[in-house]
DSSP file (Angstrom, degrees, kcal/mol; ACC not computed):
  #  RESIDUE AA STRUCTURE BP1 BP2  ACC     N-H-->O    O-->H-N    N-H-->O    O-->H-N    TCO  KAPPA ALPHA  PHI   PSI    X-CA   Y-CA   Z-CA
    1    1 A X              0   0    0      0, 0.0     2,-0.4     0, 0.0    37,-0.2   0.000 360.0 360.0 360.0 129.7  -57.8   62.9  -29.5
    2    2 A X  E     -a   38   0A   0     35,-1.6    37,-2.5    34,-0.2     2,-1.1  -0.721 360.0-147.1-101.4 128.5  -56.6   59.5  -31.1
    3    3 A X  E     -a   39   0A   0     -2,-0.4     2,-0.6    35,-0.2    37,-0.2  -0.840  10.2-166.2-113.0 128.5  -53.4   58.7  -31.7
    4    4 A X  E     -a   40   0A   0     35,-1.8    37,-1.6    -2,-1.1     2,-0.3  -0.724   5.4-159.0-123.8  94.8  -52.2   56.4  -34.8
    5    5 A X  E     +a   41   0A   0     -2,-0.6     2,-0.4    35,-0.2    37,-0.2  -0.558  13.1 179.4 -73.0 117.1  -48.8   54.8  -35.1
    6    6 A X  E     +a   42   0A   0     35,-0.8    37,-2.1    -2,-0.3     2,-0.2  -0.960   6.5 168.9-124.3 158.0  -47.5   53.9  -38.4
    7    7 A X        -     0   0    0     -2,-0.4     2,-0.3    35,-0.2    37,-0.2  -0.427  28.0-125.2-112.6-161.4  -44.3   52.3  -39.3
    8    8 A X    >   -     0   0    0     35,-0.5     3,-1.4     3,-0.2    35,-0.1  -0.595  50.2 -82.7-114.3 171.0  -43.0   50.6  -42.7
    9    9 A X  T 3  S+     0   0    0      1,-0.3    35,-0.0    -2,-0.3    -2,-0.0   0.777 124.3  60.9 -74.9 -27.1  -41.5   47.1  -42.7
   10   10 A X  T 3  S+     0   0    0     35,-0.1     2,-0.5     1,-0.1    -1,-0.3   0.592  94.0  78.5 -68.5 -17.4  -37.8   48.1  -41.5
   11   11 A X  S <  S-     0   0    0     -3,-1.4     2,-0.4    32,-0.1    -3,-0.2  -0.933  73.6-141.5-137.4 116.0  -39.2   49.5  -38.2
   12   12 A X        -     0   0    0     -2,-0.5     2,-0.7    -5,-0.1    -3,-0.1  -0.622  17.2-159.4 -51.2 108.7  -40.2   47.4  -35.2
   13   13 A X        +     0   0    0     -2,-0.4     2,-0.3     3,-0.0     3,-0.1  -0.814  14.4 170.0-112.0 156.8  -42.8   48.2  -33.4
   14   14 A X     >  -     0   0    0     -2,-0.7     4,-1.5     1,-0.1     5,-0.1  -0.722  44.0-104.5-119.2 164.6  -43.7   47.5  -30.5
   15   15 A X  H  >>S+     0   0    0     -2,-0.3     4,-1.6     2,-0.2     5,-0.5   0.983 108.1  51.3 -65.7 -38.4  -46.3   48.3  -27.5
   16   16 A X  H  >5S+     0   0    0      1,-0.3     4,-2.0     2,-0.2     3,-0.5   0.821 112.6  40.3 -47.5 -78.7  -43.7   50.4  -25.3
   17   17 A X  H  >5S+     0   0    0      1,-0.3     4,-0.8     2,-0.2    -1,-0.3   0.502 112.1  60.0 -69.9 -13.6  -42.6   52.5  -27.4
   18   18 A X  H  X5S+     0   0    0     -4,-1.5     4,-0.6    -3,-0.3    -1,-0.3   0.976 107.0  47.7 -49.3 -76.5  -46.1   52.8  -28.8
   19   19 A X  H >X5S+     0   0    0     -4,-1.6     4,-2.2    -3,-0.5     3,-1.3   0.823 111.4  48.0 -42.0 -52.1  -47.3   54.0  -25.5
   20   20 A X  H 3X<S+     0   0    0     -4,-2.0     4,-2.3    -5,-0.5    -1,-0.2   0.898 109.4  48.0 -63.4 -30.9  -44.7   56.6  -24.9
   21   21 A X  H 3X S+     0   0    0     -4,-0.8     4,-0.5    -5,-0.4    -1,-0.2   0.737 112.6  53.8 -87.1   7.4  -44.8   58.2  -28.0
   22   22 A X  H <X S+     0   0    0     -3,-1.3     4,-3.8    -4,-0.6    -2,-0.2   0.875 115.4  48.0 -79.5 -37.9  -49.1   58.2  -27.5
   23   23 A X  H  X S+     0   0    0     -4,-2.2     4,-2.1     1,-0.2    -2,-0.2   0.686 107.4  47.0 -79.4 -25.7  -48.2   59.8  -24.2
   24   24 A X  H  < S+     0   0    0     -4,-2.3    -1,-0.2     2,-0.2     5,-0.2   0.814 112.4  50.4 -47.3 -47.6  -45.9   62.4  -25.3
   25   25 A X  H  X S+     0   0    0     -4,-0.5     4,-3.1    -5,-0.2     5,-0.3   0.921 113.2  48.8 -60.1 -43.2  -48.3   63.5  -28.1
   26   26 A X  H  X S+     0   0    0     -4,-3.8     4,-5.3     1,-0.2     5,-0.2   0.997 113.8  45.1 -50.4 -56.0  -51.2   63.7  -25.3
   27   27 A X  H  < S+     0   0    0     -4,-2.1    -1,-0.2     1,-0.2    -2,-0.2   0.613 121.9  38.2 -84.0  13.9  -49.0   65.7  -22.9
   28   28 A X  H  4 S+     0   0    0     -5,-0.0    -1,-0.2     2,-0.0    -2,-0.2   0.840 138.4  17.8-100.3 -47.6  -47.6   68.3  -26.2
   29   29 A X  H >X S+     0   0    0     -4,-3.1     3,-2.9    -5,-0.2     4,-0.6   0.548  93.2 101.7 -92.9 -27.0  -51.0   68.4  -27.9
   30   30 A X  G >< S+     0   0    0     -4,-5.3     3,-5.2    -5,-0.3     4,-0.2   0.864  83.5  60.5 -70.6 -55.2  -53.9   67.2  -25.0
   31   31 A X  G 34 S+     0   0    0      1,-0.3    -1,-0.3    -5,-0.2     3,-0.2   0.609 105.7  42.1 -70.4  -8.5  -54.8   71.0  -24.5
   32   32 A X  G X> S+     0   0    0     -3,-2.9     3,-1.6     1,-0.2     4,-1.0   0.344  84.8 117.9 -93.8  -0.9  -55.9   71.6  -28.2
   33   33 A X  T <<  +     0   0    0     -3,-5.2    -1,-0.2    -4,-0.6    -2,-0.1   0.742  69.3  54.1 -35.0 -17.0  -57.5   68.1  -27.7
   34   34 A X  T 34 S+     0   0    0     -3,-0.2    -1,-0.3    -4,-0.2    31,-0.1   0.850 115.0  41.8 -79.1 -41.4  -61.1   69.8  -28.3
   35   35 A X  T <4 S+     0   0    0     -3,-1.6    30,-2.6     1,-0.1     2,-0.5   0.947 107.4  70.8 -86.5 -61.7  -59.5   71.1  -31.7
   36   36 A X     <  -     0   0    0     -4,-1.0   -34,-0.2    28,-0.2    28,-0.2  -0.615  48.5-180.0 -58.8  92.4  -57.6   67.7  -32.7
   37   37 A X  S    S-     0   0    0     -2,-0.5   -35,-1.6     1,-0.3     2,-0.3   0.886  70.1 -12.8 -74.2 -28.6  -59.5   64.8  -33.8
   38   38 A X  E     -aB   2  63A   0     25,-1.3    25,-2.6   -37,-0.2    -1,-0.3  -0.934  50.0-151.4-171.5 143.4  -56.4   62.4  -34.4
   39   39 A X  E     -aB   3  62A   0    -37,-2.5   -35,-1.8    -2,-0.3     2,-0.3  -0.993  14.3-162.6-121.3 113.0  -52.7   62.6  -34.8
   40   40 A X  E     -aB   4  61A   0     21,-2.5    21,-1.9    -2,-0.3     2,-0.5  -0.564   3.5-157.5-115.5 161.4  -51.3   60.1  -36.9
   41   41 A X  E     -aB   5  60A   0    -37,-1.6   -35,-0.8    -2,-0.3     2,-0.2  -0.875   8.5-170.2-135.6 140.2  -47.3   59.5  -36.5
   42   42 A X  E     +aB   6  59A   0     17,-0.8    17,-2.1    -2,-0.5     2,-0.6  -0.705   6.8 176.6-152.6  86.2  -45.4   57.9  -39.4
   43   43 A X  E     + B   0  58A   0    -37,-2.1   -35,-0.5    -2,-0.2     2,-0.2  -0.905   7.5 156.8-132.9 118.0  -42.1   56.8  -39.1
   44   44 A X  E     - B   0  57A   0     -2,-0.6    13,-3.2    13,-0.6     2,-0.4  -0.784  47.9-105.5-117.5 175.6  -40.0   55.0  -41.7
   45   45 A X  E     - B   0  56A   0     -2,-0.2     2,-0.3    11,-0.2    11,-0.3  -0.869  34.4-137.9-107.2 147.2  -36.2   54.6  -42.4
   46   46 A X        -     0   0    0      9,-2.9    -3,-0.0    -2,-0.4    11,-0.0  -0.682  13.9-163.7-105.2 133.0  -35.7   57.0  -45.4
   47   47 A X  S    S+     0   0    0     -2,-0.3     3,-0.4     2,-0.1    -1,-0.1   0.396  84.1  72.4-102.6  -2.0  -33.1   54.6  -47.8
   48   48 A X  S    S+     0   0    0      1,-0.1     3,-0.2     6,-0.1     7,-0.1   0.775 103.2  33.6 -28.5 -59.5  -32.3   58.0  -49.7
   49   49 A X  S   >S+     0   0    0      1,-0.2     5,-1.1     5,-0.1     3,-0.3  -0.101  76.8 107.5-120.8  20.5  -30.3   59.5  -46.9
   50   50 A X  T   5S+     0   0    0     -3,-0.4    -1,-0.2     1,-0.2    -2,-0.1   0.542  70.4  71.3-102.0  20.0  -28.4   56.8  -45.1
   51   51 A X  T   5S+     0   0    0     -3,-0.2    -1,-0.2     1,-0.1    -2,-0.1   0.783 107.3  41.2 -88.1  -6.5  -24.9   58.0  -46.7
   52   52 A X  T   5S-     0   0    0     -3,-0.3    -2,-0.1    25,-0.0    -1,-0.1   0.411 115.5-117.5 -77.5  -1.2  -25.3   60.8  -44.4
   53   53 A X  T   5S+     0   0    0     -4,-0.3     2,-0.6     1,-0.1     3,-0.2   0.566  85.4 115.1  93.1  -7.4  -26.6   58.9  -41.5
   54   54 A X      < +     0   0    0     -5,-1.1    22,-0.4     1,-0.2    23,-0.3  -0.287  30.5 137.8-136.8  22.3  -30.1   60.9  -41.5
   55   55 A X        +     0   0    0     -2,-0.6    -9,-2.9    22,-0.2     2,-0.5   0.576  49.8  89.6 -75.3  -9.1  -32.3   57.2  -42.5
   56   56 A X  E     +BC  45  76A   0     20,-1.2    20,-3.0   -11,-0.3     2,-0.5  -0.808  51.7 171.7 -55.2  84.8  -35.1   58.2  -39.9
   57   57 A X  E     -BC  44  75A   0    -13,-3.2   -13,-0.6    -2,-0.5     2,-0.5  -0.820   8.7-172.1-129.1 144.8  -37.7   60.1  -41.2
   58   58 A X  E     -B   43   0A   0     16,-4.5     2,-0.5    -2,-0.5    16,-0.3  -0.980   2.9-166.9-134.8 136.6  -40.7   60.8  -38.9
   59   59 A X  E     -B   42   0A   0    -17,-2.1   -17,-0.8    -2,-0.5     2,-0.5  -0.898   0.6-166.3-122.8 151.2  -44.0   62.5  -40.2
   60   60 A X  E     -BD  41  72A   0     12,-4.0    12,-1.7    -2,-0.5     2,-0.5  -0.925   3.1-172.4-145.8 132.6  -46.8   63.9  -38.1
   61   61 A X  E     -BD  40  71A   0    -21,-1.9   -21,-2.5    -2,-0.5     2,-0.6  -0.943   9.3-156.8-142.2 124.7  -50.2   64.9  -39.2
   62   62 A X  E     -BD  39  70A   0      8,-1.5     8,-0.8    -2,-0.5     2,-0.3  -0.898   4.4-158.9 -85.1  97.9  -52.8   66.7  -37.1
   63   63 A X  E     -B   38   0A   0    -25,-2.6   -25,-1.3    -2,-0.6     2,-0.3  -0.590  18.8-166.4 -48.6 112.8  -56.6   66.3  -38.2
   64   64 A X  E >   - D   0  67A   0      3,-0.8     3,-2.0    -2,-0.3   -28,-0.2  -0.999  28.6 -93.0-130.1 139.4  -58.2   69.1  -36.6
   65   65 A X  T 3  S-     0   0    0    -30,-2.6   -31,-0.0     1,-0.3     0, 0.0  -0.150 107.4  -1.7 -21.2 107.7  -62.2   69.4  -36.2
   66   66 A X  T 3  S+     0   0    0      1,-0.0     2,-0.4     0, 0.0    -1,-0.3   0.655 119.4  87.5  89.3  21.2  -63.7   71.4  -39.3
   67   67 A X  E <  S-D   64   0A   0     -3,-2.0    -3,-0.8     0, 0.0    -1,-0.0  -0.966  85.8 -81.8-164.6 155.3  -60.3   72.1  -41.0
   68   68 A X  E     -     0   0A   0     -2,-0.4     2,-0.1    -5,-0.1     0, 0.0  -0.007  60.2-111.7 -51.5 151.8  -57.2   71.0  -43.6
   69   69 A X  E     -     0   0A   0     -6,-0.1     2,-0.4    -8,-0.0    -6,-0.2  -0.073  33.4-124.0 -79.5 171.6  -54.7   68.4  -41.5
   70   70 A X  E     -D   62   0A   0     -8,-0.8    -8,-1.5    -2,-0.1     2,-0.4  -0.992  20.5-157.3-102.4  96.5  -51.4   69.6  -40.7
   71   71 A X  E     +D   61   0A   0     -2,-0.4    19,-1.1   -10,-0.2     2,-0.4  -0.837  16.2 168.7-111.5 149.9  -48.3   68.2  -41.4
   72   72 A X  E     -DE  60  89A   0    -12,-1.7   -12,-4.0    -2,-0.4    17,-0.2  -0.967  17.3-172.3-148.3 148.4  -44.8   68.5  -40.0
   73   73 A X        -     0   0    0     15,-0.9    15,-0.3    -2,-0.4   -14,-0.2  -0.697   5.7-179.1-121.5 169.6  -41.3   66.1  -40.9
   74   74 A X        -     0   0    0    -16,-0.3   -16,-4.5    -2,-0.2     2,-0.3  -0.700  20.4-139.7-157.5 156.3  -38.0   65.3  -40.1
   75   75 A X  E     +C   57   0A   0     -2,-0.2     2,-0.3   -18,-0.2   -18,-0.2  -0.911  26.3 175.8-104.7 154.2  -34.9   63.5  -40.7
   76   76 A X  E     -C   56   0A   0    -20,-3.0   -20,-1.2   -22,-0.4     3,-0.1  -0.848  42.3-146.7-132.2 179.9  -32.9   62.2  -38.1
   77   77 A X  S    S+     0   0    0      1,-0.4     2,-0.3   -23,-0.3   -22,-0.2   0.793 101.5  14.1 -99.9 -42.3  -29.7   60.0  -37.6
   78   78 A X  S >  S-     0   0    0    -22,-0.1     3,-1.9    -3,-0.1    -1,-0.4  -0.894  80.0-116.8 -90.7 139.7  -31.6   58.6  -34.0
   79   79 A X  G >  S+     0   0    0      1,-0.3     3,-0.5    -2,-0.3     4,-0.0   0.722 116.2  60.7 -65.9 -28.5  -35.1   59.0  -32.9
   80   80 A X  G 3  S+     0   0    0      1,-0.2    -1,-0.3     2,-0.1    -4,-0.0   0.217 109.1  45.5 -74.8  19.9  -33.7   61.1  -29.9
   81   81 A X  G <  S+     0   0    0     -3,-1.9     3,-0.2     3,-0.0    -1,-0.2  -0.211  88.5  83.0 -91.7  15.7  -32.4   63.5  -32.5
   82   82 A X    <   +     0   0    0     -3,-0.5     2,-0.6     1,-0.2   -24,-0.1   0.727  67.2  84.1-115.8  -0.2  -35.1   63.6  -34.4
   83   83 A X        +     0   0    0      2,-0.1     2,-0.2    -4,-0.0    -1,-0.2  -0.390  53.8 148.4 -79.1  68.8  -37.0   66.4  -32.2
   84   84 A X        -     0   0    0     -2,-0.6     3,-0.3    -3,-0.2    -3,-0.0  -0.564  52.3-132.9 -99.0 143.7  -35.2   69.0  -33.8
   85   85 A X  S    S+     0   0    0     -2,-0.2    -1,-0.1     1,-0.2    -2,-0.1   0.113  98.4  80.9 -74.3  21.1  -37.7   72.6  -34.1
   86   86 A X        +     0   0    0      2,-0.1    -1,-0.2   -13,-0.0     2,-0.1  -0.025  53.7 136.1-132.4  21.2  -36.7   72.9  -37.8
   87   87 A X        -     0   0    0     -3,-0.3     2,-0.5   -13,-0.1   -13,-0.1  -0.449  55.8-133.3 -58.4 130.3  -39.4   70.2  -38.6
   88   88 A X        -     0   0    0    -15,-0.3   -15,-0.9    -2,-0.1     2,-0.4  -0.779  19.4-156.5 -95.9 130.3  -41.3   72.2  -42.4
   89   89 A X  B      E   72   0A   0     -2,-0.5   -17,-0.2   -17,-0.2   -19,-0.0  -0.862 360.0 360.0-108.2 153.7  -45.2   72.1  -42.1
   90   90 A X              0   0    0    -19,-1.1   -18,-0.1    -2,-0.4    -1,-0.1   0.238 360.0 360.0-133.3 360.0  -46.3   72.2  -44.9
């Protein structure tokens, strides 16, 4: 299973934070690893929603083996708020 970080031009990235959020994905996801070919991570700051504080928007889309991707969102105010369960797949 491959994992693909992308950002937008407001958001630094860097290799740490790279690594942890491949390592997270492995240790949420690695047991459908058979299933999942790549999980791609997309996080830009949303310029919509920062008079509520909420400018963090992360998307995540699962490519699985022989079937339609997956997708799941959020916004957040911080990126450790922004693992909220109330993510919509769509």
């Amino acid at each position: 299973m491959q994992v693909q970080l992308n950002t937008d031009n407001n958001v630094v990235g860097s290799t740490e934070p790279s690594l942890q959020l491949e390592g997270e994905v492995h240790a949420a996801l690695g047991r459908f690893a058979d299933r999942i070919t790549r999980v791609e991570v997309h996080i830009d700051l949303n310029g919509d929603n920062k008079s509520d504080g909420d400018d963090k928007r992360c998307m995540m889309e699962a490519r699985l083996a022989g079937r339609r991707a997956r997708q799941a969102n959020d916004d957040a105010a911080s990126a450790a708020r922004s693992d909220s369960p109330s993510a919509a797949e769509r």
